[in-house]
LOMAR-854429 format. One record per residue (C-alpha): residue number from 1; residue in one letter; x, y, z. Coordinates in pm, 1 decimal. Each point is the difference from the previous one (the first is absolute). Example, Ala and Ser with C-alpha at 12.3 -4.5 7.8 and 13.67 -1.06 7.14 Angstrom:
<atoms>
<seq: 1&type: a&c1: 1230.0&c2: -450.0&c3: 780.0>
<seq: 2&type: s&c1: 137.0&c2: 344.0&c3: -66.0>
</atoms>
This chain:
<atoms>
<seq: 1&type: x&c1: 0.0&c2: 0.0&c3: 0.0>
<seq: 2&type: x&c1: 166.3&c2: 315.9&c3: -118.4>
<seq: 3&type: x&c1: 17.7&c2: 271.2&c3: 249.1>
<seq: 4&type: x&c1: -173.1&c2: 293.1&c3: 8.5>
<seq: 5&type: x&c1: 192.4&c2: 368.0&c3: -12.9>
<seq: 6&type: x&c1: -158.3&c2: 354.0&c3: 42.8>
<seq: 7&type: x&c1: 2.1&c2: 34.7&c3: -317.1>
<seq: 8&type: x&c1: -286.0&c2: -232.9&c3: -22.7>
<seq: 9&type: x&c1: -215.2&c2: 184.1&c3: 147.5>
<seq: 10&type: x&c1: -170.8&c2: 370.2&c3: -131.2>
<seq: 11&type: x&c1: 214.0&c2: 288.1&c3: 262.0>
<seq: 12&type: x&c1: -330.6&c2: 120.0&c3: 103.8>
<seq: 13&type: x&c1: -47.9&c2: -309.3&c3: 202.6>
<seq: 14&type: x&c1: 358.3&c2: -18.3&c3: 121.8>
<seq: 15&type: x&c1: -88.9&c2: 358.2&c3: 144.8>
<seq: 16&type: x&c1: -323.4&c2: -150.4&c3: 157.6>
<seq: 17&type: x&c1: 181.7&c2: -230.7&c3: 136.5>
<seq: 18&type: x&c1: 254.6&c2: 169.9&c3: 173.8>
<seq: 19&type: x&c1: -339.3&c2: 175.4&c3: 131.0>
<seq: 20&type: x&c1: -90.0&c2: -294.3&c3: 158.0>
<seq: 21&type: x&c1: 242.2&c2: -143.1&c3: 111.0>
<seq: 22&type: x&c1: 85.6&c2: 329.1&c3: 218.6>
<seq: 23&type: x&c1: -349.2&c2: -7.3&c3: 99.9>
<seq: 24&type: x&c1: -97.4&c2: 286.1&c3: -190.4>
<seq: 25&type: x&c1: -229.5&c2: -168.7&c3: -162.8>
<seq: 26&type: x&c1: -288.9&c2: -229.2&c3: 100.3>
<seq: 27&type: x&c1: 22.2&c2: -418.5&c3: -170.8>
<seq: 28&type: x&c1: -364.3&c2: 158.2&c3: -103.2>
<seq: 29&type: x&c1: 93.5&c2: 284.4&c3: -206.7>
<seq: 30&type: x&c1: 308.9&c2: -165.3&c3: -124.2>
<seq: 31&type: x&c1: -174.7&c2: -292.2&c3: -146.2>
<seq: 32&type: x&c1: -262.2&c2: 278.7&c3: -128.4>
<seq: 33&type: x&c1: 270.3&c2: 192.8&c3: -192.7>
<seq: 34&type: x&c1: 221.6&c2: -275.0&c3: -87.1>
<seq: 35&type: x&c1: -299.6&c2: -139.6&c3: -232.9>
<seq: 36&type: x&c1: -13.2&c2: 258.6&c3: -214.7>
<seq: 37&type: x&c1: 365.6&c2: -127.4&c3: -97.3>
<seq: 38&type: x&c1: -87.4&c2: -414.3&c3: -32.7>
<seq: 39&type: x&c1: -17.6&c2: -120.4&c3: -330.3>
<seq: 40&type: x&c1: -116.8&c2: -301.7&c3: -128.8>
<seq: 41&type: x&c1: -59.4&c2: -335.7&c3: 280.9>
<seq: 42&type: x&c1: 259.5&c2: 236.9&c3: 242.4>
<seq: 43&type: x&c1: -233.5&c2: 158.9&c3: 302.2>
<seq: 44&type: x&c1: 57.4&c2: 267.3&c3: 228.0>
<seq: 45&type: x&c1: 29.1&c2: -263.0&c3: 280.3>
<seq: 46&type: x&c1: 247.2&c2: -228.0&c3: -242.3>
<seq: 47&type: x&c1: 232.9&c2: 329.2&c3: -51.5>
<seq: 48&type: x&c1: 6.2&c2: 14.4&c3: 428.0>
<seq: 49&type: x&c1: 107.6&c2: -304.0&c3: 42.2>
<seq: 50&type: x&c1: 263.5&c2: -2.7&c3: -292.6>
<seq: 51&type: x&c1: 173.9&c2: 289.0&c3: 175.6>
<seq: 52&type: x&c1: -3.9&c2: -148.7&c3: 312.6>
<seq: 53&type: x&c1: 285.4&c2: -167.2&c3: 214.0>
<seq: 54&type: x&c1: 129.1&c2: -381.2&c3: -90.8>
<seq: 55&type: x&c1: 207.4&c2: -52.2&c3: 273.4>
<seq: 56&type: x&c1: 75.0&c2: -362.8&c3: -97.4>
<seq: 57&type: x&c1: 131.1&c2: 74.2&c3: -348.0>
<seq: 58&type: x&c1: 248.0&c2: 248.3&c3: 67.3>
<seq: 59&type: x&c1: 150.9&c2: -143.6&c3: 299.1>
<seq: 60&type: x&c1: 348.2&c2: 36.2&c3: -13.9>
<seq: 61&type: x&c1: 120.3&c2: -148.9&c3: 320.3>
<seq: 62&type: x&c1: -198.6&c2: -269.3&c3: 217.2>
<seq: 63&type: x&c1: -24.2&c2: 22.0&c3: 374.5>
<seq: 64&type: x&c1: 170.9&c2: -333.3&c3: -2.5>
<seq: 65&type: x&c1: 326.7&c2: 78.8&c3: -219.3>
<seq: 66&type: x&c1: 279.9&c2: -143.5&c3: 222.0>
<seq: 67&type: x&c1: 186.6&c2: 260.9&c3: -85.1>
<seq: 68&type: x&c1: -167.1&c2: 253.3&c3: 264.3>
<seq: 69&type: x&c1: -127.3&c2: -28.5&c3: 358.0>
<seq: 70&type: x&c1: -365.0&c2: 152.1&c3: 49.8>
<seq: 71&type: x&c1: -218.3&c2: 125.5&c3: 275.2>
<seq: 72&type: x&c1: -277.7&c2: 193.3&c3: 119.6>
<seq: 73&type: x&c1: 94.7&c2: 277.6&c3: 310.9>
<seq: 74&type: x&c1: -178.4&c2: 161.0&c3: 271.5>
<seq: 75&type: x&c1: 146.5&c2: 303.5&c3: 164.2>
<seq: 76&type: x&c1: -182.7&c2: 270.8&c3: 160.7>
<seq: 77&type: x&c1: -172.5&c2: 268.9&c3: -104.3>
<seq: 78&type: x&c1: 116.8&c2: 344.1&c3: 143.1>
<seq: 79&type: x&c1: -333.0&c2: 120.6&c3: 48.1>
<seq: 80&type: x&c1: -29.8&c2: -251.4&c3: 286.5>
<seq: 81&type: x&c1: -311.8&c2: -213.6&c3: -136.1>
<seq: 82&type: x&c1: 105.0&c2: -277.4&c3: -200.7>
<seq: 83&type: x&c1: 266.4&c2: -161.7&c3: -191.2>
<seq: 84&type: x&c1: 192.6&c2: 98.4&c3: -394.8>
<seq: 85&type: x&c1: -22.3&c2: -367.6&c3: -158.2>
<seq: 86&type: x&c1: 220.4&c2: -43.0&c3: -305.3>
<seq: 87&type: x&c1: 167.0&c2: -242.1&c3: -222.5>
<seq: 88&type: x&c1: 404.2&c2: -15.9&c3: 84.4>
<seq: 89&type: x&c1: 195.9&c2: -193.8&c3: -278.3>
<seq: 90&type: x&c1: 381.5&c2: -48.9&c3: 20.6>
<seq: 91&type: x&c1: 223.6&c2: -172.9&c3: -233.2>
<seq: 92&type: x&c1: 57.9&c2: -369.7&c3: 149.5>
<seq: 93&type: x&c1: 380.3&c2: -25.4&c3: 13.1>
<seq: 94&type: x&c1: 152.1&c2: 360.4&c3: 49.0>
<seq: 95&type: x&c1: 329.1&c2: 38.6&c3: 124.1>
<seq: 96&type: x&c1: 23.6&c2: 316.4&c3: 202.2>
<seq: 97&type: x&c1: -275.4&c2: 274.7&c3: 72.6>
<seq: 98&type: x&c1: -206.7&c2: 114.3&c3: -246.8>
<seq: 99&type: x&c1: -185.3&c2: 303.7&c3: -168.5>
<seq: 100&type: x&c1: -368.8&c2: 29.9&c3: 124.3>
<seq: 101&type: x&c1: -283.4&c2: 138.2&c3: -220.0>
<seq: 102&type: x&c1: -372.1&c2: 73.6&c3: 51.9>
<seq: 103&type: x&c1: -239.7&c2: -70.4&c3: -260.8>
<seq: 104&type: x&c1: -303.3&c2: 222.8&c3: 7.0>
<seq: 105&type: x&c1: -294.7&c2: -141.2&c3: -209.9>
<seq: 106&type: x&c1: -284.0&c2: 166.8&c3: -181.3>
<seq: 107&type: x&c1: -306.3&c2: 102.9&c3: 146.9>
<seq: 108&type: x&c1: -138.5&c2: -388.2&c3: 20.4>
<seq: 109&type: x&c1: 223.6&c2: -85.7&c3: 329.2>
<seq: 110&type: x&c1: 290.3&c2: -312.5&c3: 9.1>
<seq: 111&type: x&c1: -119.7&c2: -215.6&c3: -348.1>
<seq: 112&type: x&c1: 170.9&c2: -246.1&c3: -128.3>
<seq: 113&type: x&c1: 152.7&c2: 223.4&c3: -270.6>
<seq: 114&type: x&c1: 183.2&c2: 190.2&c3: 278.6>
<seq: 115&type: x&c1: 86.9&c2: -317.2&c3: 182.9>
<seq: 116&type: x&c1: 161.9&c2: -102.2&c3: -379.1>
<seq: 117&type: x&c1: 191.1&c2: 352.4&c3: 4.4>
<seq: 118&type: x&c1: 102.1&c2: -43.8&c3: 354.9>
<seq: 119&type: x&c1: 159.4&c2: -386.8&c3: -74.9>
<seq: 120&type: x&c1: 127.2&c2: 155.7&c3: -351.9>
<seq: 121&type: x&c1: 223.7&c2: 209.0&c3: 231.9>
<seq: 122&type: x&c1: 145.5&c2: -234.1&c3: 242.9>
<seq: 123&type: x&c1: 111.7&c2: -167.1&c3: -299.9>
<seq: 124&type: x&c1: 217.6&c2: 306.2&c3: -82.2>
<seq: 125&type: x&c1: 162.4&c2: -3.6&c3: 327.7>
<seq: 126&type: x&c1: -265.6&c2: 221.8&c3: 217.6>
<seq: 127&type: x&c1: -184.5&c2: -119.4&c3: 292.7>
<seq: 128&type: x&c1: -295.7&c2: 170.0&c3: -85.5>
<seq: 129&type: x&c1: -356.8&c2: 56.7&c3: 235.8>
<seq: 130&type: x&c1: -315.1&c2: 65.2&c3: -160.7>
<seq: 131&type: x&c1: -282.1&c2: 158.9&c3: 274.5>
<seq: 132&type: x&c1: -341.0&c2: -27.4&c3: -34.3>
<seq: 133&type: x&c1: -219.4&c2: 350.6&c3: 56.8>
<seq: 134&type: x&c1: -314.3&c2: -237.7&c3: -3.1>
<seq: 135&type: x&c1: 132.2&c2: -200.0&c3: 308.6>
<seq: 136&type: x&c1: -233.3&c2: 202.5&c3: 238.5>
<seq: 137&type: x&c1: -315.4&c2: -56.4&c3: -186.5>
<seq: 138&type: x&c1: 72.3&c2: -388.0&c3: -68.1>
<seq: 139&type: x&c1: 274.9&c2: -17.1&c3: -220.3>
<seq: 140&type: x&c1: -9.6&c2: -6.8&c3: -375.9>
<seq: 141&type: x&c1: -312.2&c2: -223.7&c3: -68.9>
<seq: 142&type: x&c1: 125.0&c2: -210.1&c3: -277.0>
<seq: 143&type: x&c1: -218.8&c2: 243.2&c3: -256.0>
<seq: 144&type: x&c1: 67.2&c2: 328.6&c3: -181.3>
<seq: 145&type: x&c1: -323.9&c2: 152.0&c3: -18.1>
<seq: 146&type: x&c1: -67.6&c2: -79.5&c3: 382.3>
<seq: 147&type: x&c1: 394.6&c2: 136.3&c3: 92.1>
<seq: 148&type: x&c1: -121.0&c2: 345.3&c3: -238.0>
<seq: 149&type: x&c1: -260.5&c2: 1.4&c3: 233.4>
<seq: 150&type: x&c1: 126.3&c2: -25.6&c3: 317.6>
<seq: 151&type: x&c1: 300.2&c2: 237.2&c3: -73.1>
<seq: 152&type: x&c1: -167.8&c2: 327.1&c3: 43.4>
<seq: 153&type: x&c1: -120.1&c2: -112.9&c3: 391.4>
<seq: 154&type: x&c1: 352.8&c2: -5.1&c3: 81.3>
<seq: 155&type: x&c1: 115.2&c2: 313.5&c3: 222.4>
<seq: 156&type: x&c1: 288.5&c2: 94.9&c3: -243.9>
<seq: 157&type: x&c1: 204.3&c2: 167.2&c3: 327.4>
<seq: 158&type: x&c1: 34.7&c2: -306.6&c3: 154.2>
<seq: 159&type: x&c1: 73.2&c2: -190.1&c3: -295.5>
<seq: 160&type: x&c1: 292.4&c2: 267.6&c3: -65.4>
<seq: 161&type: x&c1: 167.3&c2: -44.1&c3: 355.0>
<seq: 162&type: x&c1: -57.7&c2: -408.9&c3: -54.3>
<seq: 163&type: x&c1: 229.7&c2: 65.3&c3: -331.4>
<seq: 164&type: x&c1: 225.9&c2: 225.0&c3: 193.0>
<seq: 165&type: x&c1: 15.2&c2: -277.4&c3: 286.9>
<seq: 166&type: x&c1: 71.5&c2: -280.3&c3: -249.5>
<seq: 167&type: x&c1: 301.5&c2: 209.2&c3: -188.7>
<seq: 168&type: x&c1: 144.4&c2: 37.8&c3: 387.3>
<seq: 169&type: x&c1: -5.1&c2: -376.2&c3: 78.4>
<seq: 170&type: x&c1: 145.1&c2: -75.7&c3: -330.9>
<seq: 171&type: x&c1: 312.8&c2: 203.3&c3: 129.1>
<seq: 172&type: x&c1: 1.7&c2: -154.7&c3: 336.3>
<seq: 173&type: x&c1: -33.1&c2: -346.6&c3: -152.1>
<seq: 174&type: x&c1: 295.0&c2: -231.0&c3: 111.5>
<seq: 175&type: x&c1: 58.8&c2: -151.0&c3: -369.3>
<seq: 176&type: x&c1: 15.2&c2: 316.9&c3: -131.8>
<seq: 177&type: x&c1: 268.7&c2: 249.4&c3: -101.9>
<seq: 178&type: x&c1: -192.3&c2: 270.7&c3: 147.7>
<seq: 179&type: x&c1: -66.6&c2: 200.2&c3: -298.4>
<seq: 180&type: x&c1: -400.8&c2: -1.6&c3: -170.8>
<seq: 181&type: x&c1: -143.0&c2: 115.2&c3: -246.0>
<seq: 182&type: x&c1: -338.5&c2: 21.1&c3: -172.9>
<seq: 183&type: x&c1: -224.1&c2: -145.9&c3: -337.2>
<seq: 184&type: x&c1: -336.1&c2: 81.0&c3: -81.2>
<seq: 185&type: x&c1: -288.2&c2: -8.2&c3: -256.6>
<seq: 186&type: x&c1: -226.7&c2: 220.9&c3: -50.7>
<seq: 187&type: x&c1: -161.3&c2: 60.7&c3: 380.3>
<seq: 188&type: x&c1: 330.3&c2: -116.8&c3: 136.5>
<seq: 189&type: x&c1: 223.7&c2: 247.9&c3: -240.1>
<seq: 190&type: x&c1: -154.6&c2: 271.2&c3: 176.4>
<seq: 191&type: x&c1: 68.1&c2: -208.4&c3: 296.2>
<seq: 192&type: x&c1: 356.4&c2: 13.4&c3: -111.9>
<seq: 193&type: x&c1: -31.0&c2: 363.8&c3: -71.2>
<seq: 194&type: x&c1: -94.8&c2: 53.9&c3: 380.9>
<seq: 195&type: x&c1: 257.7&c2: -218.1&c3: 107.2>
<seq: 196&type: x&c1: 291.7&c2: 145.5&c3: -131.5>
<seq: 197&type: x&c1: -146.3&c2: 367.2&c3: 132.2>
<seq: 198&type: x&c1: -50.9&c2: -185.9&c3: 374.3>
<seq: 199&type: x&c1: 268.5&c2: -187.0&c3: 66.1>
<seq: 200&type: x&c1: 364.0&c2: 192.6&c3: -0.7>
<seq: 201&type: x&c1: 212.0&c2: -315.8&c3: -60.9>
<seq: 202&type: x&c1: -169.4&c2: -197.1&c3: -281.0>
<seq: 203&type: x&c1: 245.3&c2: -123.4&c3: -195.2>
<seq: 204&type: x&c1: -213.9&c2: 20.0&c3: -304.1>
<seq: 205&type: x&c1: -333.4&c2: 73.7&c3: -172.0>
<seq: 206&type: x&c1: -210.9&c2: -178.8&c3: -327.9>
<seq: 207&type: x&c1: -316.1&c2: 141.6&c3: -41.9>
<seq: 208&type: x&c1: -174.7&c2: -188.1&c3: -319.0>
<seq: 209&type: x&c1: -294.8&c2: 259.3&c3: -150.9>
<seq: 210&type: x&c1: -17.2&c2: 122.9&c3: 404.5>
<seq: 211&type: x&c1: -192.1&c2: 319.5&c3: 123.5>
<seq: 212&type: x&c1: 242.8&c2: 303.9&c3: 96.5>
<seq: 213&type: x&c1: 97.7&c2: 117.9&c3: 320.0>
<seq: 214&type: x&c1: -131.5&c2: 325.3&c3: 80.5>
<seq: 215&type: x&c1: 232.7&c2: 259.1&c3: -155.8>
<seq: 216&type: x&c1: 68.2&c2: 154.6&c3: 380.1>
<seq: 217&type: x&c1: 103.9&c2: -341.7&c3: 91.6>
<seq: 218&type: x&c1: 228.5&c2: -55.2&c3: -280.9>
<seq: 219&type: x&c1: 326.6&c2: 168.3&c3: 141.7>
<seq: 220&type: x&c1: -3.1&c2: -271.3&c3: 335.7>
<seq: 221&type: x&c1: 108.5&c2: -263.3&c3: -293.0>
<seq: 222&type: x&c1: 325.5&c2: -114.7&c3: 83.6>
<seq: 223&type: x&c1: 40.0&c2: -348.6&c3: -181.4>
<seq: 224&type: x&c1: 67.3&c2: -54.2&c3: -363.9>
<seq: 225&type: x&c1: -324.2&c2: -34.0&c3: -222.8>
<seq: 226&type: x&c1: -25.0&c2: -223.0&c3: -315.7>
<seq: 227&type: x&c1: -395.0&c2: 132.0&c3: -147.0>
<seq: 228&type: x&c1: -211.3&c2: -235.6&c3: -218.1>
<seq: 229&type: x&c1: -272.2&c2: 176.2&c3: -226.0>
<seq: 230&type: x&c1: -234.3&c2: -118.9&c3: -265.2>
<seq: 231&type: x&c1: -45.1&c2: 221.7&c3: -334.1>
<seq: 232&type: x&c1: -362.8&c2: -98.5&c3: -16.1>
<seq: 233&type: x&c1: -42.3&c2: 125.5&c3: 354.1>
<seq: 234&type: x&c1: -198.1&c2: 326.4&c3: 24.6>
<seq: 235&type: x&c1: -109.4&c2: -7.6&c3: 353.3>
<seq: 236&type: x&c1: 306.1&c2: -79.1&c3: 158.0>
<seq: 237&type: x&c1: 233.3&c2: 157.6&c3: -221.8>
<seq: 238&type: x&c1: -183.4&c2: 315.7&c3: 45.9>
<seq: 239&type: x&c1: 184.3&c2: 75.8&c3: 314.9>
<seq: 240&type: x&c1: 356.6&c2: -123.5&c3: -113.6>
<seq: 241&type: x&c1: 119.1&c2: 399.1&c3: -118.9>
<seq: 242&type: x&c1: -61.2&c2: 149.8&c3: 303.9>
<seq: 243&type: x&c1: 145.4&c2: -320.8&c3: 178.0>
<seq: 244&type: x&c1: 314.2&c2: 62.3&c3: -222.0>
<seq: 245&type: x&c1: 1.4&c2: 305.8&c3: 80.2>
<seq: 246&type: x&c1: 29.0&c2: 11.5&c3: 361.4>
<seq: 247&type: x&c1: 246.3&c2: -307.1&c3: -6.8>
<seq: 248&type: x&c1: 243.6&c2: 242.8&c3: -206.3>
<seq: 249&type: x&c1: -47.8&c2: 320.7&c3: 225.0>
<seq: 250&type: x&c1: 95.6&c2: -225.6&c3: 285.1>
<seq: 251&type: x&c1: 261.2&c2: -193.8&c3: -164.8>
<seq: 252&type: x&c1: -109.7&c2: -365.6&c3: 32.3>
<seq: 253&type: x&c1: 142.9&c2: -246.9&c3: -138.2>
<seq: 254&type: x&c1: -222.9&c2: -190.1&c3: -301.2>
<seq: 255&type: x&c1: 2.3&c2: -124.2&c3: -278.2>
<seq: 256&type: x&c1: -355.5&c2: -59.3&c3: -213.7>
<seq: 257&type: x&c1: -160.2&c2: -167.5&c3: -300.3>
<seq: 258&type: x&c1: -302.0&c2: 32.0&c3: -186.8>
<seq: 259&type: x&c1: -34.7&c2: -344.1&c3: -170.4>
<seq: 260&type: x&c1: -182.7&c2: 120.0&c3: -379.0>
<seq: 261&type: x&c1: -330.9&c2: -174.0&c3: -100.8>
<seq: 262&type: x&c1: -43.5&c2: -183.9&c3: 305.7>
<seq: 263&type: x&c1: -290.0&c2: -8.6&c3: 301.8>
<seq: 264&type: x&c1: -54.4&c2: 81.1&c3: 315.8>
<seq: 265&type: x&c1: 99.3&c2: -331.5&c3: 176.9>
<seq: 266&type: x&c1: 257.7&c2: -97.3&c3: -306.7>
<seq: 267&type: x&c1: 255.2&c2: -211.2&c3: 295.8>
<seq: 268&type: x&c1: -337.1&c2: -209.8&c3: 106.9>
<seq: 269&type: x&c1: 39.4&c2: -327.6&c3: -235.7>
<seq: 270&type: x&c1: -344.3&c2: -148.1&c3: 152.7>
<seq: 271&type: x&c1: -151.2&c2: 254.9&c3: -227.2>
<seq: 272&type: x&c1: -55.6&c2: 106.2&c3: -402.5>
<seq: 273&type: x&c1: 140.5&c2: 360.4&c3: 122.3>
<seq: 274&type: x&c1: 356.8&c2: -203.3&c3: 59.8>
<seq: 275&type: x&c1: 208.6&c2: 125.5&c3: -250.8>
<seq: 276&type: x&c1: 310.3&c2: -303.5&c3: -7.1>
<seq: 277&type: x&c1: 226.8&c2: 269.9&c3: -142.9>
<seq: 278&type: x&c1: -26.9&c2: 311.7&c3: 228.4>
<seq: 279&type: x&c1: -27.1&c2: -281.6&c3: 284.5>
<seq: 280&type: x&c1: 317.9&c2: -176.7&c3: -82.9>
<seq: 281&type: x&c1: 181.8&c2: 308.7&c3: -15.5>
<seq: 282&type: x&c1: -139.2&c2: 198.9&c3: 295.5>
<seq: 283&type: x&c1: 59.7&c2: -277.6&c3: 237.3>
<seq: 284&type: x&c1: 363.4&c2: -57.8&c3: -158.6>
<seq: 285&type: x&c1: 40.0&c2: 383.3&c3: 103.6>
<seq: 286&type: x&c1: -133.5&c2: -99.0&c3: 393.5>
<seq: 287&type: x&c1: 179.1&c2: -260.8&c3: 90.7>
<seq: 288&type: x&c1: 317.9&c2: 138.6&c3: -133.5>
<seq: 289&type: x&c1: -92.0&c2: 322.2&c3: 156.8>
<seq: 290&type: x&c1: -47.6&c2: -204.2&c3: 362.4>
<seq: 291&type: x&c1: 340.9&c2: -199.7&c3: -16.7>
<seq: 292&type: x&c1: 97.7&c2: 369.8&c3: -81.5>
<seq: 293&type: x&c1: -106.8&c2: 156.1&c3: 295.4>
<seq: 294&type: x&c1: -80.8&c2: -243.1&c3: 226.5>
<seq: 295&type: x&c1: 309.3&c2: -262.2&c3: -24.4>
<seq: 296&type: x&c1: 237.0&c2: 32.3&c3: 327.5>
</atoms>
């Protein structure tokens, strides 16, 4: 079965998409508009589900490879009420300590795409932890559309310190070298964003297609940022020149890329929006840019 691209499917209903995925845009009136752009036996409801995550397929890296040691971790919230839960891989025979990165994921909470990213990393020498901002309300349920849901009932403060907490036990952790840094998609670039504006001694910063910091916040960067963007990105790119902007008037280090003809989401290979180019050479540019920065 040959697999589908975005350039399969009409733009308009990429953009809708994107919509709904943020939750800007009701499964309703997505299926509503997206019908106007079915042709022949293809329906509104066949186009969802074509665009939607296959987690199986593009699994890169099983939980099982011998070559890396998973887990899942609880450590507490700072907040007081509850626990941070997250996946911790580590390469299985590593001599020595090691770099530590946190994954941020999308706005659907620790899937099995992340948990993929998170093992694809431990195979290039990281110990890597992957939190999960759903934790408090359940965890993520094992479904997109109900993880969508549930995201916008999170209290986005707490979440923040939980992410803060998690890059501090990554330095303190015993198999580590003491240096962190940061990846994330989409939800979890801005993440990455607020990261690298919070914490003075990140070692390093990937936002993927990530929401900007505010501008005020901008000049409390101190680590080194390697910036992901989409060309076919008009609601997150829309804030990238006054981003760029500050980041030059304070003199931060950084280095970005606007990948041409590619979508919103172009790293995530669960989805037609994966773009196996701009992918391939994005994440060739963050792992080298970790063992850059991050390597003892």
């Amino acid at each position: 079965m040959t697999r589908q691209t975005a350039k399969d499917f009409h733009p308009e209903v990429l953009k809708l998409f994107d919509k709904y995925v943020h939750g800007l845009l009701p499964r309703r009136e997505f299926l509503k508009s997206a019908g106007k752009f079915a042709v022949g036996a293809a329906t509104a409801e066949g186009l969802l589900q074509a665009l939607s995550p296959r987690f199986a397929e593009a699994q890169q890296v099983s939980n099982g490879d011998p070559r890396i040691r998973t887990r899942f971790v609880e450590l507490p919230s700072p907040k007081g009420d509850g626990s941070v839960r997250g996946y911790l891989v580590q390469p299985a025979n590593a001599k020595g300590k090691l770099p530590t990165v946190l994954v941020v994921h999308e706005n659907r909470g620790l899937n099995p795409h992340i948990e993929d990213i998170a093992r694809r990393l431990a195979l290039d020498g990281f110990i890597a932890f992957a939190p999960d901002a759903l934790f408090p309300l359940g965890g993520y349920p094992g479904d997109e559309d109900k993880a969508r849901e549930l995201f916008p009932k999170l209290d986005q403060a707490k979440t923040r310190e939980d992410f803060l907490a998690s890059a501090e036990w990554l330095k303190q952790l015993p198999e580590g070298n003491g240096k962190v840094g940061a990846v994330g998609f989409c939800y979890g670039g801005g993440i990455a964003n607020f990261l690298a504006s919070r914490v003075p001694d990140l070692g390093a910063a990937v936002p993927f297609y990530g929401n900007q910091p505010p501008a005020e916040e901008v000049a409390r960067i101190k680590a080194p940022l390697l910036i992901h963007y989409a060309e076919n990105d008009e609601r997150i790119n829309a804030g990238w020149p006054k981003y760029e902007a500050a980041l030059k008037a304070a003199g931060i280090r950084y280095e970005a890329y606007i990948y041409a003809g590619v979508q919103h989401g172009f790293n995530n290979d669960t989805t037609p929006r994966f773009d196996e180019a701009a992918a391939k050479l994005a994440w060739s540019r963050t792992v080298n840019f970790f063992k850059q920065h991050l390597k003892a």
